[in-house]
N, C-alpha and C positions, 0 to 999 in steps of 0.2 A: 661528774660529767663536766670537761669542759664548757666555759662561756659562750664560744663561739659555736660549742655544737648546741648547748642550752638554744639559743635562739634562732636556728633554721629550725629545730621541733616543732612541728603542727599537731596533734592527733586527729583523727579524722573521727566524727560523731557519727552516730547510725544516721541520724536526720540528712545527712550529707550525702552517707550513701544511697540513699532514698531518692534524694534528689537527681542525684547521680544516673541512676536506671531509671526514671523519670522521663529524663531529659533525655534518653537513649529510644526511651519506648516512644514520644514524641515526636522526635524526629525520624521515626521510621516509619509512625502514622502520616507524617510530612510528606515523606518520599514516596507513601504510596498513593497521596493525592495528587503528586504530582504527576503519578504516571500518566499520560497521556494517551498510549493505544491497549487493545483490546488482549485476550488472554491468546493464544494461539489454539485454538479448538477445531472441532469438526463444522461449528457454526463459522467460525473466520474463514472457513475455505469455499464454502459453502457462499457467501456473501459476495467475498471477493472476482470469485467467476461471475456471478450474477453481475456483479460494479465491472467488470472489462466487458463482459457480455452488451449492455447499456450504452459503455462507449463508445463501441463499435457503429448500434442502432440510433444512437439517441443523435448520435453528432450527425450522423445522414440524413436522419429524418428534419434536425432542422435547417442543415443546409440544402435538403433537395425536397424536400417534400412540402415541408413551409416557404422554401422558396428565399431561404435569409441570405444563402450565399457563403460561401469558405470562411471569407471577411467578415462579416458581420457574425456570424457564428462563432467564430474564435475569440469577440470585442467581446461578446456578450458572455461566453461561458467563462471567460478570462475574469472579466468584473464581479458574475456569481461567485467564482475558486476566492477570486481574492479575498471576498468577504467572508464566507465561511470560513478562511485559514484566519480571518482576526477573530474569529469566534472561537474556533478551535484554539489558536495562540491563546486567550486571555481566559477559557477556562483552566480551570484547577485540580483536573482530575479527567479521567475519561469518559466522556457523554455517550455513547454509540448516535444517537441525532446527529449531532455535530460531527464526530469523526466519520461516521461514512459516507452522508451528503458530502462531505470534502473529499472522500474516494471517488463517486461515482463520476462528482465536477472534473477531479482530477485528471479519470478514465478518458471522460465525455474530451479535457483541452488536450490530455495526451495526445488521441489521437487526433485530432485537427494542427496539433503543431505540423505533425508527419505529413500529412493531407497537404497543408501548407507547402511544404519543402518540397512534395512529390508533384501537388497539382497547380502550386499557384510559382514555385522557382524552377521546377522541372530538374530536381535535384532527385538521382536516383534511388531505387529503395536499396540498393545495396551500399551505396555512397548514404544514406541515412542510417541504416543500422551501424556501419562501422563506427560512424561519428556518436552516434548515442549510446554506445557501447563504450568509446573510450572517456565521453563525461560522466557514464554511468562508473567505470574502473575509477576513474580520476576522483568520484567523489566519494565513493568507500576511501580510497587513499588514505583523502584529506581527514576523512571523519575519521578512520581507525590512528590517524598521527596525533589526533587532537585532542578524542577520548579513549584510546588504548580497547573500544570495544564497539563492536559492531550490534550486540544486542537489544533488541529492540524491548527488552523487560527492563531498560536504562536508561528509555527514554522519560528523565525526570528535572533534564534542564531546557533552558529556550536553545541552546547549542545545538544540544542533541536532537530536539526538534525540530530544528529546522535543516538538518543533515539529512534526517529523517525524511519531509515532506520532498524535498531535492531529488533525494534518492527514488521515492516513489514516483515523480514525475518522470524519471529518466527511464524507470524501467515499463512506465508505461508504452510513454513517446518510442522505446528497443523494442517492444514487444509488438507493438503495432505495424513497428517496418518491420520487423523479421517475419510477423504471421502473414503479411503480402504481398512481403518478397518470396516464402516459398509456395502460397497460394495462384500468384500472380505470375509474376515471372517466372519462379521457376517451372509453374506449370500444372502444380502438383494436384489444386485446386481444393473446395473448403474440405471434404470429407476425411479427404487422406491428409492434409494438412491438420485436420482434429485430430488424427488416429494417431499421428506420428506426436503429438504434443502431450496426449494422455501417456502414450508408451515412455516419453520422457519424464516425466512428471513418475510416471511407476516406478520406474528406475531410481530418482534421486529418495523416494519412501520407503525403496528395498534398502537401499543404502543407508540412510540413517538406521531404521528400526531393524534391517539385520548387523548391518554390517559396521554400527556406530558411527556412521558417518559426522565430523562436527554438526551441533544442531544448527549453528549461527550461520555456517555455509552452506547448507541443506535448504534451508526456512529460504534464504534471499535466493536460490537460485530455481526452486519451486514460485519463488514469490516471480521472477519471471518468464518463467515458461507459464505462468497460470493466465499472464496477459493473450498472448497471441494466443493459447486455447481459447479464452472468451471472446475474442472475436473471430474467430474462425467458428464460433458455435454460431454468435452471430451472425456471421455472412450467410453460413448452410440456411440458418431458418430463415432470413428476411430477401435474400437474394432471389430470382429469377429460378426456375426451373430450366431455362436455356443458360443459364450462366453457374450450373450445377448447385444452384439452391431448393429450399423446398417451396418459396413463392409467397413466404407468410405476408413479407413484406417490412420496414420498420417498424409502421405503427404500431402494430399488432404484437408486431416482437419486442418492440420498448415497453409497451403496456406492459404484459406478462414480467418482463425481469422485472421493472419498476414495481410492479403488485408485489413478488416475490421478496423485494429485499426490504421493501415495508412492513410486510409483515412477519419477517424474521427480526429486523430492527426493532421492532416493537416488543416482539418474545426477548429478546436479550435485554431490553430497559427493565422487563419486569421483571424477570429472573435474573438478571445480572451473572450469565453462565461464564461470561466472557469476561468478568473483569481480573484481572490480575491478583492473587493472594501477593499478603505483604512478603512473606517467605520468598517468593521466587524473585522479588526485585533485587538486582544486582547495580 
């Protein structure tokens, strides 16, 4: 054998190859701590109406019923969101505590942003939804140019996290003007405006699981239409019986979800139904 091939020769030792898939198997237990949100189950669907439901009631109740005001309610659930998302940011894996207190906050600023736009600049709800519509498009865009994948079983950078938490604020902030723009204005009011959002929502789960619909199109466009169902569930129970509600009221109605996704939160810490297998991390 030539000299010069004598000396690029390595052999490679089994100790090596050991190492080798070692350091593979490691880094995959890596990436699965890094996952940060939950598995997609019938518990996530489940939670998440319950977290839009909340925001509908919970943002009323403390701007009308505690008496805090548009403003002050926005300052205050603003400073709540932002701490739990550093909580959320600096864990290392997916807590349900932490991530869905940061959904419910998120629900609760979503819709006071809209509240805001509609009640305190007099910016309309239809002039609101187009506009949270095109930063909601605008920021799948950017996220799908940056990481080639909109998957939420990928979120295991700060990147993609925080695409991530963007994206949920926006489709909160859509869902809350679209579910009172066709409650409201259009007229349609809470009942039929629920019926027409479930009927939608049926549709995009006929399409995936008959029709194979993409799941990663399917999942974000159920993720919002499931907004503006939670508070049109909302509005039906806590609203007026002259203003075609059943009268509950907020209090009464945040209690209940609140109870509810406490103690579904709590079943999923223990049983960990919802976390992610390493296999499905992409």
């Amino acid at each position: 054998m030539p000299h010069s091939v004598r000396h690029f020769y390595c052999p490679i030792s089994s100790s090596t190859v050991h190492l080798y898939y070692a350091s593979i198997h490691g880094m995959k237990t890596f990436k699965q701590m890094l996952n940060k949100v939950p598995e997609i189950t019938l518990y996530f669907w489940i939670i998440k109406i319950l977290c839009t439901t909340v925001g509908e009631t919970f943002a009323d109740f403390i701007n009308e019923t505690l008496g805090f005001g548009l403003h002050n309610t926005t300052i205050v659930m603003g400073v709540l969101l932002a701490i739990t998302l550093f909580f959320q940011f600096r864990a290392r894996k997916y807590i349900p505590t932490i991530y869905w207190l940061a959904i419910v906050l998120i629900s609760v600023f979503g819709t006071l942003v809209t509240d805001n736009l509609t009640d305190g600049l007099g910016i309309s709800l239809l002039t609101s939804t187009i506009v949270f519509a095109i930063l909601l498009a605008g920021t799948f865009m950017v996220w799908y140019r940056k990481e080639k994948t909109l998957s939420i079983h990928s979120i295991v950078t700060r990147q993609r996290e925080s695409f991530y938490w963007l994206t949920i604020l926006f489709t909160f902030a859509l869902g809350t003007a679209l579910g009172d723009l066709i409650a409201e204005t259009f007229n349609l009011g809470y009942l039929i405006t629920l019926g027409l959002f479930v009927v939608l929502i049926a549709i995009v789960a006929l399409g995936h699981f008959r029709f194979k619909w993409n799941a990663v199109l399917s999942f974000w466009i159920a993720y919002i239409l499931t907004r503006p169902l939670g508070a049109s569930i909302g509005d039906y129970l806590s609203q007026a019986r002259t203003d075609g509600g059943l009268g509950l009221g907020t209090t009464i109605t945040s209690i209940i979800f609140l109870a509810a996704i406490l103690g579904t939160v709590i079943y999923l810490s223990i049983t960990k139904k919802d976390t992610i297998p390493s296999q499905n991390i992409a």
